[in-house]
C-alpha positions in Angstrom: 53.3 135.1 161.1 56.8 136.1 160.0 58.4 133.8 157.4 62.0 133.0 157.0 63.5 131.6 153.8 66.2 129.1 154.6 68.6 128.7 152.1 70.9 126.1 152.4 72.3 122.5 150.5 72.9 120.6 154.2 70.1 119.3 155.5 71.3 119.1 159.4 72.0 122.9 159.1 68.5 123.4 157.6 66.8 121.0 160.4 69.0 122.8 163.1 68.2 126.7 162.3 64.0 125.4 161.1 64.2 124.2 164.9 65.3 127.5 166.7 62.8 129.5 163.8 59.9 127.1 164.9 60.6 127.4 168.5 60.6 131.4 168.1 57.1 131.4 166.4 58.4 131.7 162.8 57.3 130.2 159.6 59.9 128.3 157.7 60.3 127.8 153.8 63.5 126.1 152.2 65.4 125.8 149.5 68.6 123.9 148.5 70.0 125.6 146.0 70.6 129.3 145.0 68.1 128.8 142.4 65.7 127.2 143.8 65.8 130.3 146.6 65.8 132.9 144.1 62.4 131.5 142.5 61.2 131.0 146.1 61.8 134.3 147.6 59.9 135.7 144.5 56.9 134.3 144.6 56.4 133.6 148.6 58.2 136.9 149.4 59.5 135.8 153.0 60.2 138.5 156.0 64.0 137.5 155.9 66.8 135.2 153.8 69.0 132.9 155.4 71.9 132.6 152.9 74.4 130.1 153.2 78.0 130.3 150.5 78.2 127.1 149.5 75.9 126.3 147.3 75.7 123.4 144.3 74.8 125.5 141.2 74.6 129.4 141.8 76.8 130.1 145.1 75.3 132.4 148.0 76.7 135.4 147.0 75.7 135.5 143.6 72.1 134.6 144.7 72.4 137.4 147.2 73.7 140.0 145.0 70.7 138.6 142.7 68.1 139.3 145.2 69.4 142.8 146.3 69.3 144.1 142.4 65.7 142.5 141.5 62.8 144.8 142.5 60.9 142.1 143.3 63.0 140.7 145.8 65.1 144.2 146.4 63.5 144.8 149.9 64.1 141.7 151.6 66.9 141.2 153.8 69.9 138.4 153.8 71.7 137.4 156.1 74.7 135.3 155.2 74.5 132.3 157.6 78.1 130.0 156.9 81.0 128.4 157.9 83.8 130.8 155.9 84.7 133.1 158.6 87.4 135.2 156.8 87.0 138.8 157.0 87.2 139.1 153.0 84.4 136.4 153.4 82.1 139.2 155.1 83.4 142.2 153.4 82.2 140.4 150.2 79.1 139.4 151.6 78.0 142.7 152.8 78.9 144.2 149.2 76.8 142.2 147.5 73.7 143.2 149.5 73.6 141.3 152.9 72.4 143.3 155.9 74.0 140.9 158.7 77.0 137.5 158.4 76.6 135.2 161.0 79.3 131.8 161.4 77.9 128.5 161.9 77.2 127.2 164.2 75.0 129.9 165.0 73.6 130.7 168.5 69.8 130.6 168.9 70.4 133.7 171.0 72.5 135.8 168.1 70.1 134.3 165.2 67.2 135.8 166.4 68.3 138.6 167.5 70.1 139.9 164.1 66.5 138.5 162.7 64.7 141.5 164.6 66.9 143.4 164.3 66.8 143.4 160.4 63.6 142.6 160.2 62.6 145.3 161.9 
């Protein structure tokens, strides 16, 4: 079964986007903090990141940019999932490693599809 790492502080955004996973036959593992994502795609080494910004502690594009430059995590893709829709918002977020930037709220339609695409 494909996993997905959710990273994300907001626990309606987590339960919203663990729904449409669920519903699409994916496994779901969370985390709430950059941290606490970082350690977690590590050691369960999902198929795909969710990454949202706004973070407490390390924001998401630090943690991104961490993930992209450790080997261990190098090959996993990110995809920023947030509510900052400015295009310096994306630019930065694709620099720093992500392979796709999707706005909340996200359609169930768009999320998976950008999921195959990168996962693929």
């Amino acid at each position: 079964m494909t996993r997905i790492l959710i990273v994300d502080d907001s626990p309606t955004e987590t339960h919203k986007l663990t729904g449409m996973l669920e519903k699409n036959g994916y496994e779901v593992l969370c985390a709430e903090s950059g941290e606490d994502g970082l350690e977690l795609a590590a050691k369960e080494q999902p198929d795909a990141i969710l990454m949202d910004i706004v973070l407490p502690g390390v924001n998401g594009f630090q943690t991104t940019r961490q993930l992209h430059k450790a080997s261990e995590t190098e090959h996993i893709p990110v995809i920023i999932v947030t509510t900052k829709d400015q295009d310096t918002d994306k630019v930065w977020g694709m620099r720093q490693g992500a392979k796709a930037y999707l706005t909340k709220p996200v359609s169930e339609k768009s999320l998976i599809s950008i999921l195959k695409e990168v996962i693929s």
